[in-house]
PLY file of the C-alpha trace (Angstrom):
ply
format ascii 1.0
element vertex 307
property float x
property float y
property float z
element edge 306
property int vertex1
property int vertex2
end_header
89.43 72.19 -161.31
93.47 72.54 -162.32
92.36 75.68 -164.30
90.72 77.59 -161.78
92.85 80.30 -159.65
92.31 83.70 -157.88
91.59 86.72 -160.83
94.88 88.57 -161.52
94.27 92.09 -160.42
93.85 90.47 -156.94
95.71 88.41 -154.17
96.48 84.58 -155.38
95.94 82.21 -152.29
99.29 81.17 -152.04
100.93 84.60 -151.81
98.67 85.99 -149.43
100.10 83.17 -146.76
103.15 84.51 -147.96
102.71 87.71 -147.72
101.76 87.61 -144.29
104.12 85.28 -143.04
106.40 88.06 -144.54
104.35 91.18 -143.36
104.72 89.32 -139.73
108.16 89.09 -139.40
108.67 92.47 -140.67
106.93 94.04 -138.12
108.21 91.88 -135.40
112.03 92.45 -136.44
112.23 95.66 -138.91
109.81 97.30 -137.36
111.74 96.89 -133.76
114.51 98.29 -135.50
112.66 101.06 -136.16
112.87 100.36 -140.03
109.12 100.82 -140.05
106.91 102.20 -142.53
105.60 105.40 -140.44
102.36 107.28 -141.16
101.63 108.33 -144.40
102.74 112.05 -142.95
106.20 110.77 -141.68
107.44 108.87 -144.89
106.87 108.92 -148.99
104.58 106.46 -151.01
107.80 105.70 -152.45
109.68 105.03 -149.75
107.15 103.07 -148.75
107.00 101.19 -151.55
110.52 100.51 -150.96
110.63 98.46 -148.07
107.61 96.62 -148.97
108.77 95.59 -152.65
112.25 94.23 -150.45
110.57 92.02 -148.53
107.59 90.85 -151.15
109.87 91.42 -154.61
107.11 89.48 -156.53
104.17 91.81 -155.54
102.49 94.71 -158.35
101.59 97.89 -157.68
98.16 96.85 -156.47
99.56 94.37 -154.14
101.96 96.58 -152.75
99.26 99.10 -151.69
97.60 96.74 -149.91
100.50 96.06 -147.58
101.29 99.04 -147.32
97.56 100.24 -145.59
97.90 96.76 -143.81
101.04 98.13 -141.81
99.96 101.82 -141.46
96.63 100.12 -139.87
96.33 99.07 -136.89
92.71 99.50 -136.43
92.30 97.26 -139.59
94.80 94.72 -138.62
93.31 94.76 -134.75
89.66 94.64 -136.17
90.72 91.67 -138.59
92.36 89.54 -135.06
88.57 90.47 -133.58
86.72 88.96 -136.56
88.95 85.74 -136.32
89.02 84.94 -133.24
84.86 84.93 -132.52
83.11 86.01 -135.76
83.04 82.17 -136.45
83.95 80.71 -133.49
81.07 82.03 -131.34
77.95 80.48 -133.49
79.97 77.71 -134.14
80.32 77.12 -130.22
76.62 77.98 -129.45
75.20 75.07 -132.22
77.67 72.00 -130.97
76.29 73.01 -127.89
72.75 73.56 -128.68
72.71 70.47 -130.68
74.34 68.62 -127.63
71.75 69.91 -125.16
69.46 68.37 -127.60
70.68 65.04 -126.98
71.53 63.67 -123.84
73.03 60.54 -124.48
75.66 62.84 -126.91
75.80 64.97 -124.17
76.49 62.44 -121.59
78.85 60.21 -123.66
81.07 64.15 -124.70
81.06 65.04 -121.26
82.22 61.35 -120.01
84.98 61.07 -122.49
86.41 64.56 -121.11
86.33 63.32 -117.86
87.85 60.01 -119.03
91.10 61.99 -120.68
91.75 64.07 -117.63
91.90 60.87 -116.02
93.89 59.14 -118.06
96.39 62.01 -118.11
96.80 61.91 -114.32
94.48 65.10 -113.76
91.79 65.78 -111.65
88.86 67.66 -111.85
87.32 70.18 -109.37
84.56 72.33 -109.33
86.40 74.40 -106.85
89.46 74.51 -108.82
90.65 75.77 -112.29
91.16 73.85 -115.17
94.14 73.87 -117.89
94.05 71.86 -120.44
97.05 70.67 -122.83
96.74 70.59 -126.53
97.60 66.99 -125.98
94.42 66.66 -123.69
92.41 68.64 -126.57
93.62 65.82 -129.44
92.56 63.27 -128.04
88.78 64.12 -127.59
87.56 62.14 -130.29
84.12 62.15 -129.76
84.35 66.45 -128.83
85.71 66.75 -132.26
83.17 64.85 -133.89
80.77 66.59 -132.55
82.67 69.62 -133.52
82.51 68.72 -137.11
78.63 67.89 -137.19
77.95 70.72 -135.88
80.13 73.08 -138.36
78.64 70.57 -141.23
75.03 71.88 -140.24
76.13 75.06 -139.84
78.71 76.69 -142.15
77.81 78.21 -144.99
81.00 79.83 -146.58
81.55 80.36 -150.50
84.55 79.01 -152.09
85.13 81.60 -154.84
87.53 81.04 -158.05
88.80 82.64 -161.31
89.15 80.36 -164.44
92.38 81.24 -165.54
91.53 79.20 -169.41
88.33 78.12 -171.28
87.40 74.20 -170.18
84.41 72.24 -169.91
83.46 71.09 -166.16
81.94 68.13 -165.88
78.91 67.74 -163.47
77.93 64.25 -163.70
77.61 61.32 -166.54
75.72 63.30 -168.62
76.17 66.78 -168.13
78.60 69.10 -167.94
78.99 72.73 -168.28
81.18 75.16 -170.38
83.41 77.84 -168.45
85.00 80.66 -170.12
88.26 82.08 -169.11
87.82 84.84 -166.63
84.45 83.46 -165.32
83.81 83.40 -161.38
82.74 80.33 -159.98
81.27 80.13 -156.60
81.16 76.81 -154.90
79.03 76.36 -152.08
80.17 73.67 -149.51
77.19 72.94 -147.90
75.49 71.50 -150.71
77.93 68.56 -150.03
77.29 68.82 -146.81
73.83 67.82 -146.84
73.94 65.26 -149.74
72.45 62.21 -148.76
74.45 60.21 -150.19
77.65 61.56 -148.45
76.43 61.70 -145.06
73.21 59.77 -144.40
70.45 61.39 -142.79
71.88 64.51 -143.34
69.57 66.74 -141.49
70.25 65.24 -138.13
72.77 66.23 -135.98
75.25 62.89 -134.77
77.88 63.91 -132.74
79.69 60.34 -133.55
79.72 60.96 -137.64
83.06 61.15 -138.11
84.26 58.57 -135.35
85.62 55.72 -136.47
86.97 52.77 -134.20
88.16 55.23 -131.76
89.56 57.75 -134.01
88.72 60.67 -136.42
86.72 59.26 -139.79
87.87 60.90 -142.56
86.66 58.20 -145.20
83.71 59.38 -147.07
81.97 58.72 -150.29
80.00 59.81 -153.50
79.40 57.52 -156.35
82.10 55.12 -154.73
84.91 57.80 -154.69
86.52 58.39 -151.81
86.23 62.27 -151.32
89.55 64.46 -151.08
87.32 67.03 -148.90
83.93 66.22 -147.51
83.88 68.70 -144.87
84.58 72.36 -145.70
83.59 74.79 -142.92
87.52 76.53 -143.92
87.23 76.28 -147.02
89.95 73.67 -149.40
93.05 74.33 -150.97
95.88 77.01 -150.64
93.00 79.58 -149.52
91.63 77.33 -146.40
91.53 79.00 -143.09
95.22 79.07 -141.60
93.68 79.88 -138.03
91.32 76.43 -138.37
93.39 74.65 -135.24
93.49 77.37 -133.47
89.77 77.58 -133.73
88.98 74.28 -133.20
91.09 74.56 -130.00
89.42 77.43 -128.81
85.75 75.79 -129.20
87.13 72.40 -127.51
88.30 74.56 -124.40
85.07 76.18 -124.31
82.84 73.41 -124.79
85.09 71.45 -122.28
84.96 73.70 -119.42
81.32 74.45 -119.40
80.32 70.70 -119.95
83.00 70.09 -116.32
81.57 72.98 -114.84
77.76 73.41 -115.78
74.68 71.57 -115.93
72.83 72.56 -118.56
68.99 72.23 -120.17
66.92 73.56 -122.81
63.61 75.54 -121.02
60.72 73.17 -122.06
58.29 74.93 -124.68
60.44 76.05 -127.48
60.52 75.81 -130.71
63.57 74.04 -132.23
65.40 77.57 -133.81
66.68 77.47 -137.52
69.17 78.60 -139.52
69.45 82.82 -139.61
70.02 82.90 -143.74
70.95 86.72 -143.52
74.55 86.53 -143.83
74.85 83.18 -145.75
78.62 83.55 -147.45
80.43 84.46 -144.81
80.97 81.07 -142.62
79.06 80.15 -139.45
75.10 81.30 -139.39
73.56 82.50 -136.26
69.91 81.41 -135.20
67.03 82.86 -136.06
65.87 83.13 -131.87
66.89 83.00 -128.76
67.51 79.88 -126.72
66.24 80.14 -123.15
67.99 77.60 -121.21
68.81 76.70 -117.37
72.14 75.92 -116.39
73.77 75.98 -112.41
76.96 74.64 -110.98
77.58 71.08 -110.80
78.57 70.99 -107.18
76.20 73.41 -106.22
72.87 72.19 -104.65
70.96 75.32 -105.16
68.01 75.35 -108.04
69.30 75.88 -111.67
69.57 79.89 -112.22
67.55 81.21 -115.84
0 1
1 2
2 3
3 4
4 5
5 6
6 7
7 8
8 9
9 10
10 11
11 12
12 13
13 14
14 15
15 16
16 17
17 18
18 19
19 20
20 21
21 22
22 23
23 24
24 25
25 26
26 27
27 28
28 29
29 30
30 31
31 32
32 33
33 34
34 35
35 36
36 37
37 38
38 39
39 40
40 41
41 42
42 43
43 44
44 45
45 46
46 47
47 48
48 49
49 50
50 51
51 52
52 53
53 54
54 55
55 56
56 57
57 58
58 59
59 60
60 61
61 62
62 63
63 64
64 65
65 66
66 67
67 68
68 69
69 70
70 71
71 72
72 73
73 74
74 75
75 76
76 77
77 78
78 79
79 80
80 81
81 82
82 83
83 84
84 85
85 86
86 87
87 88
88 89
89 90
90 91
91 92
92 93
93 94
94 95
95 96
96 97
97 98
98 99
99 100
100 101
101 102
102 103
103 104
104 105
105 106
106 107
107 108
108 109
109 110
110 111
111 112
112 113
113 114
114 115
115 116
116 117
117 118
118 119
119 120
120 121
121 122
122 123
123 124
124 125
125 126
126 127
127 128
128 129
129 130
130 131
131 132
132 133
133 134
134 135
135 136
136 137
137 138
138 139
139 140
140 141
141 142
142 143
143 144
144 145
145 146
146 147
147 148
148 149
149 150
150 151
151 152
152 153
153 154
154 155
155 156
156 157
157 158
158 159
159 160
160 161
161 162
162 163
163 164
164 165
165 166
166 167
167 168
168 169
169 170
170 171
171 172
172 173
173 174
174 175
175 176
176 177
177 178
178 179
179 180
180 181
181 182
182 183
183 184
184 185
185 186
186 187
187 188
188 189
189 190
190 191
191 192
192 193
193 194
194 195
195 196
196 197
197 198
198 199
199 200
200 201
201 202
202 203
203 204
204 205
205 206
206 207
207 208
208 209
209 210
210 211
211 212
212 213
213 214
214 215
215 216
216 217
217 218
218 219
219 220
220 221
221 222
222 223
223 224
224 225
225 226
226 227
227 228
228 229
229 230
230 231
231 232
232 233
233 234
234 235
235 236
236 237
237 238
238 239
239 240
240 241
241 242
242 243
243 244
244 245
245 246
246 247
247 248
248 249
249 250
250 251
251 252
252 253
253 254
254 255
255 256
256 257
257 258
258 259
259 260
260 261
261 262
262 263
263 264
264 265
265 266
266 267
267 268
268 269
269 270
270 271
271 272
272 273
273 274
274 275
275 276
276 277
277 278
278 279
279 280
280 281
281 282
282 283
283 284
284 285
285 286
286 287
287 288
288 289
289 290
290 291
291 292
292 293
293 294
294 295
295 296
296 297
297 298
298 299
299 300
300 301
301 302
302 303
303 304
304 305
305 306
């Protein structure tokens, strides 16, 4: 709802973009310049302060502490790059491709459509050879993407958390609706959507061609015959959604890309299907609850598959 925001002794969504946006080119030009903000032994809190209330003018006394332990940190800032770049991206990347090994006519029809834009593009694939793809390449992998998607629908479970900034009723349905103070926290929790029936039918299953439409990305979807604003949330909605989404969803295309040209891949017969690890639900993609024993070997090579 309208009324619902960030609590004020904390970050609002909007300014933390701005903030880093800021915090970046500071440290890429000031900090060149050697207009840094040094350790805490080699400069004041107040001079600290300072250059951090120049660049961020809007920013309280809270706010500006923050920034300032962001730039004196690079262990924090490093660490926070690490958790970014495969805290999510990893499980994500193992499901689309567990859930693809599951099916081989998704597999098949995946790995023939990457093949199919390399050709079109003029490239040509080797086993012998490396492989770059462009971003152009990437885009137009309709069907990868779609897959993408299912499998981050199954998969993410991230809370949407927000502040009611004023007292208003929220309506649930036709007939019910529920009273929110101001200063109550409200946590939304995407995948409920994501596995309501009447959103997504059959919502258990995996499809890799859900959200392919005529050739291109489907992004019409329904409840109660209203077309939905956001039906898929694996980065969250709004001013606080993941800035780094493309770049993710790059890095799992190249991945998945790659090791669909290069491998051949199949599940070891005799498992059990694995599930859903519940431990760290909140905090985006889950992990499975067991290993997955599979076979996989070079697609030019004539050897057996190695374990």
């Amino acid at each position: 709802p309208r009324q619902i925001s960030q609590p004020k002794d904390t970050f609002h969504f909007k300014q933390v973009n701005t903030i880093k946006s800021n915090l970046a080119t500071y440290s890429t030009g000031h900090l060149n310049k050697k207009h840094k903000i040094e350790q805490r032994n080699r400069t004041s809190k107040t001079e600290q302060q300072t250059i951090v209330l120049k660049l961020n003018p809007e920013l309280g006394a809270l706010e500006t502490d923050l920034c300032i332990d962001y730039l004196c940190s690079p262990l924090a800032h490093h660490f926070a790059i690490l958790w970014a770049s495969v805290g999510n991206t990893v499980p994500a990347c193992f499901w689309v491709l567990y859930f693809l090994l599951r099916d081989s006519e998704a597999l098949e029809a995946v790995r023939q459509e990457v093949l199919e834009v390399l050709r079109l593009s003029g490239g040509k694939f080797s086993p012998e050879e490396d492989l770059t793809l462009s971003r152009e390449q990437l885009d137009s992998m309709v069907l990868l993407e779609s897959s993408i998607s299912e499998g981050l629908r199954l998969s993410s479970v991230s809370t949407n958390i927000r502040v009611s900034q004023e007292d208003f009723s929220l309506r649930l349905n036709e007939e019910r609706s529920a009273s929110v103070r101001k200063g109550d926290m409200i946590a939304l929790y995407p995948q409920s959507m994501h596995m309501d029936p009447d959103i997504y039918q059959d919502p258990q299953s995996f499809r890799y061609d859900r959200f392919v439409q005529d050739g291109r990305v489907k992004t019409d979807f329904y409840k109660s015959g209203q077309k939905l604003k956001f039906f898929l949330m694996p980065f969250g909605s709004g001013a606080s959604m993941c800035p780094g989404r493309y770049f993710a969803v790059n890095e799992i295309k190249q991945f998945l890309s790659l090791v669909l040209l290069y491998l051949d891949l199949d599940l070891q017969p005799g498992q059990n299907r694995v599930s859903l690890d519940y431990s760290r639900a909140g905090l985006g993609i889950l992990l499975p609850d067991a290993d997955v024993r599979f076979h996989y070997r070079l697609r030019a090579a004539s050897q057996s598959p190695a374990e």
